[in-house]
Kinemage of the C-alpha trace (Angstrom):
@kinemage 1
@onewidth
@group {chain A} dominant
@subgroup {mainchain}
@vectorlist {calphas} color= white
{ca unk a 1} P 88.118 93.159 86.949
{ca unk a 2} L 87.845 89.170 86.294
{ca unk a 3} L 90.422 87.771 84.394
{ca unk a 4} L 89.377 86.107 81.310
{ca unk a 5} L 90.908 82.855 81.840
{ca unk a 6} L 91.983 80.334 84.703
{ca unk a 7} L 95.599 81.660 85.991
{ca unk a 8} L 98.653 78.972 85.706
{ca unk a 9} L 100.995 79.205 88.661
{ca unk a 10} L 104.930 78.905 88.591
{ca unk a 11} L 108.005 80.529 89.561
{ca unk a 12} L 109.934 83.002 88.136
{ca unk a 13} L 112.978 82.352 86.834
{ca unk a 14} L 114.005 85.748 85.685
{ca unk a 15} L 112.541 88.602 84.612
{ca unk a 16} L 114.769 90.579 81.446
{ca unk a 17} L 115.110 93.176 78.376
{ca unk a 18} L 111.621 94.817 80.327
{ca unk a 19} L 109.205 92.471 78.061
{ca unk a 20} L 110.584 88.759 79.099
{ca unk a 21} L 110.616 87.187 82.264
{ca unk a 22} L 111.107 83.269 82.462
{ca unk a 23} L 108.520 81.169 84.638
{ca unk a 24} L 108.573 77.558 85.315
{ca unk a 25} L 105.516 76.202 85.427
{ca unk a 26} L 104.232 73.554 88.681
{ca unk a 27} L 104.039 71.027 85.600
{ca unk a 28} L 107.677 71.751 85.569
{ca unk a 29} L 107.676 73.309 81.814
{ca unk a 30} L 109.860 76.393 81.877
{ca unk a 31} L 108.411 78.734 79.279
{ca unk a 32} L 108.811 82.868 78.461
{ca unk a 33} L 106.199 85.452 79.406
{ca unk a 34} L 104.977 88.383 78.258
{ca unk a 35} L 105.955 91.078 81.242
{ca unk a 36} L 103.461 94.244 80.543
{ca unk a 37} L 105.397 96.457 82.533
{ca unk a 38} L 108.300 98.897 81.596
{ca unk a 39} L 109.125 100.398 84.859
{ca unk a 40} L 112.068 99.125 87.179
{ca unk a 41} L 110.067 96.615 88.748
{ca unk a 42} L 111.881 97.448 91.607
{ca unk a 43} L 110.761 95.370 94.757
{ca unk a 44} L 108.310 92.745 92.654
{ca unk a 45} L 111.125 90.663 90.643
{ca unk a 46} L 112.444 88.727 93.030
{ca unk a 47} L 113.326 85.019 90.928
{ca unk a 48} L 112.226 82.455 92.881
{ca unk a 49} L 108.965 84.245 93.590
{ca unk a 50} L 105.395 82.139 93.024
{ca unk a 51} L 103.703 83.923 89.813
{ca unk a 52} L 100.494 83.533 88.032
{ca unk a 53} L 100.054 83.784 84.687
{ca unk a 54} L 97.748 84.311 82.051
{ca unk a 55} L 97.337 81.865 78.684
{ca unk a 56} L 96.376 83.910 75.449
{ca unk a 57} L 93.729 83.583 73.850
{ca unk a 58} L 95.137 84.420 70.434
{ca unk a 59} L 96.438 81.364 69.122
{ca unk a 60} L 98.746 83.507 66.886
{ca unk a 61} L 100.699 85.445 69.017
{ca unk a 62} L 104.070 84.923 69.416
{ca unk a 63} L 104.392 84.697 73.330
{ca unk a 64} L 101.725 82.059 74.611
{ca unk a 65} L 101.666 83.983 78.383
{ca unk a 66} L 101.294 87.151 79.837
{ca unk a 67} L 102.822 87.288 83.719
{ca unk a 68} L 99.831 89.169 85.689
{ca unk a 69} L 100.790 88.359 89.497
{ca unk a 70} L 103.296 88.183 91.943
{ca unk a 71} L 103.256 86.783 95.847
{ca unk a 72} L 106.110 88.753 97.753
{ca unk a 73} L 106.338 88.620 101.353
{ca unk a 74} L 102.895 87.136 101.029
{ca unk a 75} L 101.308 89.671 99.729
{ca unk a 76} L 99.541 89.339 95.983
{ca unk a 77} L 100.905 92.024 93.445
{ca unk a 78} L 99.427 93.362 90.362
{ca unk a 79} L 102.236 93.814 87.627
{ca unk a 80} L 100.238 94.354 84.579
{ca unk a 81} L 100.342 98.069 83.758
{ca unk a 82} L 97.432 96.801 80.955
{ca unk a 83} L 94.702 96.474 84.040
{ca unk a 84} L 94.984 99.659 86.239
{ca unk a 85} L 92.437 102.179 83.827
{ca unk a 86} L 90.061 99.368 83.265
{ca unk a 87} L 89.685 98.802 87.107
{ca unk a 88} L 89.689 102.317 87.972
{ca unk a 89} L 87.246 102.971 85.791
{ca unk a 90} L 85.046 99.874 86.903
{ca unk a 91} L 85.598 101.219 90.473
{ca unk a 92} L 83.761 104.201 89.379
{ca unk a 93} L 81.057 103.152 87.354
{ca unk a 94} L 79.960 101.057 90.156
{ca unk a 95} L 79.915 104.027 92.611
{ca unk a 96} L 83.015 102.620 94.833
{ca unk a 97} L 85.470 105.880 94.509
{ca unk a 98} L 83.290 107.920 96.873
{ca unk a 99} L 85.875 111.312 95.071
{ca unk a 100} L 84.487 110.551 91.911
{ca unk a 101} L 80.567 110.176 92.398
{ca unk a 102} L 77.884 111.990 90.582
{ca unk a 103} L 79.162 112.279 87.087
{ca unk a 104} L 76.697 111.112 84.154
{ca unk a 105} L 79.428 109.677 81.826
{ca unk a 106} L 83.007 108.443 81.729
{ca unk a 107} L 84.868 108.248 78.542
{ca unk a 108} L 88.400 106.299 78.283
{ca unk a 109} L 91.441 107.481 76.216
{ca unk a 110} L 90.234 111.141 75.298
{ca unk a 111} L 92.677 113.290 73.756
{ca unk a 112} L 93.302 116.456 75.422
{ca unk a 113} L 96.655 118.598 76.712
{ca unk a 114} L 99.542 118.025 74.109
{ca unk a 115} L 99.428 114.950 71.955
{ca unk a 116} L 98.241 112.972 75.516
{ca unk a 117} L 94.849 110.785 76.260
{ca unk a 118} L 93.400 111.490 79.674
{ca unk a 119} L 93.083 107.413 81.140
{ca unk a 120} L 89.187 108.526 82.069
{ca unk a 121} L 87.094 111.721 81.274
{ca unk a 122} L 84.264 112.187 83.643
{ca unk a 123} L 81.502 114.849 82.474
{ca unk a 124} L 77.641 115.918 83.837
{ca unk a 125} L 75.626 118.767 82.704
{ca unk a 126} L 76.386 121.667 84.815
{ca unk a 127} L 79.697 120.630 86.678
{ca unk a 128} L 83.018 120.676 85.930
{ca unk a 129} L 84.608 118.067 83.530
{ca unk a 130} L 86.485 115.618 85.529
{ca unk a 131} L 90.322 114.414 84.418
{ca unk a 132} L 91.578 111.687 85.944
{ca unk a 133} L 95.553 110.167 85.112
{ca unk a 134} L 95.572 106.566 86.756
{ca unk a 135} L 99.502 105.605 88.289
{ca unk a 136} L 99.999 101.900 88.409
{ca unk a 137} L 101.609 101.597 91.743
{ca unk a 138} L 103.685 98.471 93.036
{ca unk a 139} L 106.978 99.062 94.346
{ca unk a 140} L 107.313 98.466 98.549
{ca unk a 141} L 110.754 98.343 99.320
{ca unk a 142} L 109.974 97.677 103.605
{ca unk a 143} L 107.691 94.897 103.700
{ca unk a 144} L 106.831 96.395 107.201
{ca unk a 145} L 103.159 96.447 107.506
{ca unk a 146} L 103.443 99.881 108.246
{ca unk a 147} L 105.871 101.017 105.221
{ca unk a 148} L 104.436 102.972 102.406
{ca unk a 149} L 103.776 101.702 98.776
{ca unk a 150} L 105.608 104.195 96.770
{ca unk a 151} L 105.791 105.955 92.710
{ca unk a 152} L 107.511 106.126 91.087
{ca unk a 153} L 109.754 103.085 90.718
{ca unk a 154} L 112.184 104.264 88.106
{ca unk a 155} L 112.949 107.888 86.374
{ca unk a 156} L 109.296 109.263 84.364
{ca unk a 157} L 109.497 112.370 82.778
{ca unk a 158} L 106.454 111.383 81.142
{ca unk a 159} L 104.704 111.108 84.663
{ca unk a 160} L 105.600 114.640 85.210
{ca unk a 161} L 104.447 115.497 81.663
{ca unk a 162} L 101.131 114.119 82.865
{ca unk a 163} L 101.188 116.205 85.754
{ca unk a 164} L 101.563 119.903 83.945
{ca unk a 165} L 98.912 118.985 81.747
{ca unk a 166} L 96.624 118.211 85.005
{ca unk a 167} L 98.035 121.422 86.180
{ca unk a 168} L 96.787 123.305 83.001
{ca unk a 169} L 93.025 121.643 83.062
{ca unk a 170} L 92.802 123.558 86.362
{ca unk a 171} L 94.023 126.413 84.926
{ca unk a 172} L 91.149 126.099 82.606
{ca unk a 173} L 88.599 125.914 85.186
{ca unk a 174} L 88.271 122.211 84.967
{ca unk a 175} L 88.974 119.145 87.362
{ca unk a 176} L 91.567 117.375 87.601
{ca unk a 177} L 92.720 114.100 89.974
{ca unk a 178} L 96.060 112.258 89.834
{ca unk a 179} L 94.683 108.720 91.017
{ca unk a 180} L 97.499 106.328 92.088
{ca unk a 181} L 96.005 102.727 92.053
{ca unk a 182} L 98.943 100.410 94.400
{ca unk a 183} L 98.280 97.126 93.224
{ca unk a 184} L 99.089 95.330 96.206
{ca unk a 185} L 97.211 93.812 99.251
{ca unk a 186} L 99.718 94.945 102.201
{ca unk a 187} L 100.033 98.789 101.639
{ca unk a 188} L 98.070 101.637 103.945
{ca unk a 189} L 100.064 103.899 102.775
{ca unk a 190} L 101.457 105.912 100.132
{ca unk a 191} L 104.287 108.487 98.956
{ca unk a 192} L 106.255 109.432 96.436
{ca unk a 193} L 109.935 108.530 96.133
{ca unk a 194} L 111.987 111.594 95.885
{ca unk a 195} L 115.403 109.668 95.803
{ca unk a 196} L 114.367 107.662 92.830
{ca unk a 197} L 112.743 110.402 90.790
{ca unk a 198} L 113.450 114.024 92.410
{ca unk a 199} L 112.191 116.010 89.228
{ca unk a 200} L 108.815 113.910 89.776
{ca unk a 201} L 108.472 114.729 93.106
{ca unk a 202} L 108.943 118.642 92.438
{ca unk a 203} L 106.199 118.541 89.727
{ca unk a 204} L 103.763 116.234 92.068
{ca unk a 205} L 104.421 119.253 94.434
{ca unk a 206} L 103.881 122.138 91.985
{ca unk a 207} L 100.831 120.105 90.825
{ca unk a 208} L 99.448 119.956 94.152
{ca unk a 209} L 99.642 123.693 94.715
{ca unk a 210} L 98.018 124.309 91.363
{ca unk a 211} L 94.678 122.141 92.390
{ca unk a 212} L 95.303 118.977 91.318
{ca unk a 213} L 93.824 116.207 93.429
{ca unk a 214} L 95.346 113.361 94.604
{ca unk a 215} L 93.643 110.089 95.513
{ca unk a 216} L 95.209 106.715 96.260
{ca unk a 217} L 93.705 102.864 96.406
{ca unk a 218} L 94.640 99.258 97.334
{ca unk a 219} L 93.356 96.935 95.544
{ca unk a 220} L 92.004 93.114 96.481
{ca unk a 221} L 94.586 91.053 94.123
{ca unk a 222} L 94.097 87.656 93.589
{ca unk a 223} L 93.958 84.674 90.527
{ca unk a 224} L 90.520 85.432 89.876
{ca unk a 225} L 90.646 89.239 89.498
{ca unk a 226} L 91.888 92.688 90.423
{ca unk a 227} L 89.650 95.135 92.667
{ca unk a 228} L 89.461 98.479 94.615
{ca unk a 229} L 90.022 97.930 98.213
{ca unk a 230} L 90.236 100.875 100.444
{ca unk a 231} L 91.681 104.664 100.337
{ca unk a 232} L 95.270 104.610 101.143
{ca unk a 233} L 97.258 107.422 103.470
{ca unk a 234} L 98.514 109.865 101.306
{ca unk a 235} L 102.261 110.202 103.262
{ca unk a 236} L 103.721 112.874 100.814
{ca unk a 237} L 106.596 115.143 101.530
{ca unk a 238} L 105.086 118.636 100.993
C-alpha cells in the first residue's frame, strides 16, 4: 500500500479525546491531526516521538492531517486502523500470504454472522469459502528485540464478538482465519495480552479449539507505504 501523498514529518505533541493528537511540524507550525485509531494506543503515544503525517486531499474537511506513523525505539509504526484490510488484502491478491493461496476471488466488507462485515471473503469453485477478520496490531510494551507484539491493547468485546462468529462459519463447514497484521518493523513475535483483555483471551482460546486459524504478519512500514513482511511466531498461551 503507497500512500497517496508525500508524508510531512513532526513531533507529537500529544495525542487526546482518541481522534486528536497535536504535531508540530519541522517548519515549526504546530497543527491538530486526525488520529484513526480508537484503541489505547498503549506503547505508540509517546509525545516527543518523530511522526509522519498525511495532508488531505479534500480541501473541505475540517482536519487538514491524518497522523499515519510513528518512530519508537527506532522502529516505524503503523497507527492507522484505516490501512490494515486494504494491505491484507493486497498481500493476497499478489500471492504473498502463502495461507491464503488458490482462491479465485476476494470480496471486502461482506455481510455475514450478526449485523457484522467479514474484512475479506475469499471464494473458488469447489472449496470452502474463506473468512478472514484482519487485527490491527501495534502495541510492544519491551522494546527487546526478542519481546512479542501483542492484541489487544485495550478492553474489545467486539474483538471477541468477531471471534464467535469465526467460530460459527466453522461450524457451518466453512473457513475461517483470524489474521493479526502488527504494524511494526521490530516484532518476531506475537501473543495475546491476557492481563489487558482476559475475556479476549478466553474466546481467542475457545476459537482456536473450534477451528479457527490464526495467522500473524509484520509489515515493512515506512513514509512511502505499508507492506507484508514476514510470518510472525504465534507465542499464545493455550
Amino acid at each position: 500500500m503507497k500512500f497517496d501523498t508525500p508524508l510531512l514529518e513532526g513531533w507529537l505533541v500529544q495525542r487526546y479525546k482518541r481522534f486528536f493528537a497535536d504535531v508540530t511540524l519541522t517548519t515549526g507550525e504546530q497543527v491538530t491531526a486526525h488520529c484513526a485509531n480508537s484503541g489505547s494506543m498503549l506503547s505508540v503515544k509517546e509525545p516527543g516521538s518523530r511522526v509522519w503525517l498525511s495532508p488531505a486531499t479534500n480541501p473541505e474537511r475540517k482536519l487538514r492531517y491524518t497522523w499515519e506513523l510513528i518512530e519508537i525505539g527506532g522502529a516505524m509504526v503503523g497507527i492507522n486502523t484505516g490501512h490494515p484490510n486494504r494491505v491484507v488484502a493486497e498481500a493476497i491478491a499478489a500471492g504473498e500470504i502463502k495461507e491464503l493461496k488458490g482462491y479465485a476471488s476476494l470480496k471486502r466488507e461482506q455481510k455475514y454472522g450478526k449485523n457484522s462485515r467479514i474484512d475479506v471473503l475469499l471464494e473458488s469453485p469447489g472449496k470452502r469459502s474463506c473468512y478472514v477478520e484482519v487485527k490491527n496490531v501495534t502495541m510492544k510494551r519491551d522494546l527487546n528485540p526478542s519481546a512479542a507484539a501483542e492484541f489487544p491493547d485495550a478492553v474489545t468485546e467486539r474483538g471477541a464478538k468477531h471471534l464467535r462468529e469465526l467460530s460459527d462459519v466453522v461450524a457451518g463447514g466453512g473457513r475461517s482465519v483470524m489474521f493479526y497484521l502488527v504494524q511494526r518493523t521490530d516484532a518476531r513475535r506475537f501473543t495475546v495480552a491476557n492481563d489487558i483483555d482476559p475475556e479476549y483471551g478466553k474466546a481467542l482460546k475457545l476459537a482456536v479449539k473450534a477451528g479457527v486459524e490464526i495467522v500473524c504478519y509484520g509489515c515493512n512500514v515506512g513514509p512511502d507505504g505499508i507492506s507484508i513482511a514476514r510470518p510472525l511466531t504465534l507465542d499464545l498461551p493455550f
